[in-house]
C-alpha positions as CSV (number, residue, x, y, z in Angstrom):
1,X,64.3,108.8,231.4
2,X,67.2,109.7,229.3
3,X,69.4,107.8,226.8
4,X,72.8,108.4,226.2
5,X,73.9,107.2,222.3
6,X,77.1,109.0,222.5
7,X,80.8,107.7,222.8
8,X,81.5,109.1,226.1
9,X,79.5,109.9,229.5
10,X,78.5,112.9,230.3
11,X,76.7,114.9,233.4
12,X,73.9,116.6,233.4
13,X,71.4,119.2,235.6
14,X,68.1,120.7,236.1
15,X,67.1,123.9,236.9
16,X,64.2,125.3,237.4
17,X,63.0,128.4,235.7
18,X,61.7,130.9,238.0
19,X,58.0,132.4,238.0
20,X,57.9,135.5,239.6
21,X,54.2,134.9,239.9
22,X,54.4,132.3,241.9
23,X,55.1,132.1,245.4
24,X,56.5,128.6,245.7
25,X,56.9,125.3,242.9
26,X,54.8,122.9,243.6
27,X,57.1,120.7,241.7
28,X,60.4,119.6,242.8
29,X,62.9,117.7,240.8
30,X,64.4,115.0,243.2
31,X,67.8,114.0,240.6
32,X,68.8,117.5,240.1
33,X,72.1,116.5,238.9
34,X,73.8,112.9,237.4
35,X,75.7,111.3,235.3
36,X,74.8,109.0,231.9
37,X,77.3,106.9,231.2
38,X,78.0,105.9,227.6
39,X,75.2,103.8,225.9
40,X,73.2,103.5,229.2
41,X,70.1,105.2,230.5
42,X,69.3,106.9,233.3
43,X,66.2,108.0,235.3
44,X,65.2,111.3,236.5
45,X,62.6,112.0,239.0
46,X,60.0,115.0,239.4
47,X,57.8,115.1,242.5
48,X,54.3,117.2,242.1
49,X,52.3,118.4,245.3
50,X,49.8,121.0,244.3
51,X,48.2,122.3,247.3
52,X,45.1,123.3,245.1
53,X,43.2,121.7,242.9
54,X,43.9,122.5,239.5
55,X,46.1,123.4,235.9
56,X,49.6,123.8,237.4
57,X,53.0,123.9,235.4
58,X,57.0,124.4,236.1
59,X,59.4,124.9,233.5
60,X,62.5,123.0,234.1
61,X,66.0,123.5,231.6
62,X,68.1,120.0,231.5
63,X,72.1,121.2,230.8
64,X,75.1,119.2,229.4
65,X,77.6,121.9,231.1
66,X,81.0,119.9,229.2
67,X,79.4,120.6,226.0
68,X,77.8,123.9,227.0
69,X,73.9,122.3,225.9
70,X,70.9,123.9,227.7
């Protein structure tokens, strides 16, 4: 979930960082893009299926692209 305090809306995205050591994510991020309008929240959704049991982990950057924020 994320909270915008600001004046103004503004959109965001996800992307995933690549692992070249792995052949496939096991984690998928369903809202890969939006928009959080001013003084609201909004939810963001990651889905997980490991095909393995085990440690897993994705790295994931969330970007303002108006306001140039990674």
């Amino acid at each position: 979930m994320a909270v915008n305090p600001t004046s103004q809306g503004y959109e965001f995205e996800w992307e995933e960082v690549a692992d070249e050591t792995k052949k496939k994510s096991l984690f998928k991020c369903v809202t890969t893009k939006g928009l959080i309008l001013s003084g609201k929240k909004t939810e963001m959704v990651f889905e997980y299926t490991p095909d393995l049991v085990g440690e897993h982990d994705s790295r994931w950057l969330f970007k303002i692209p108006s306001e140039k924020i990674t």
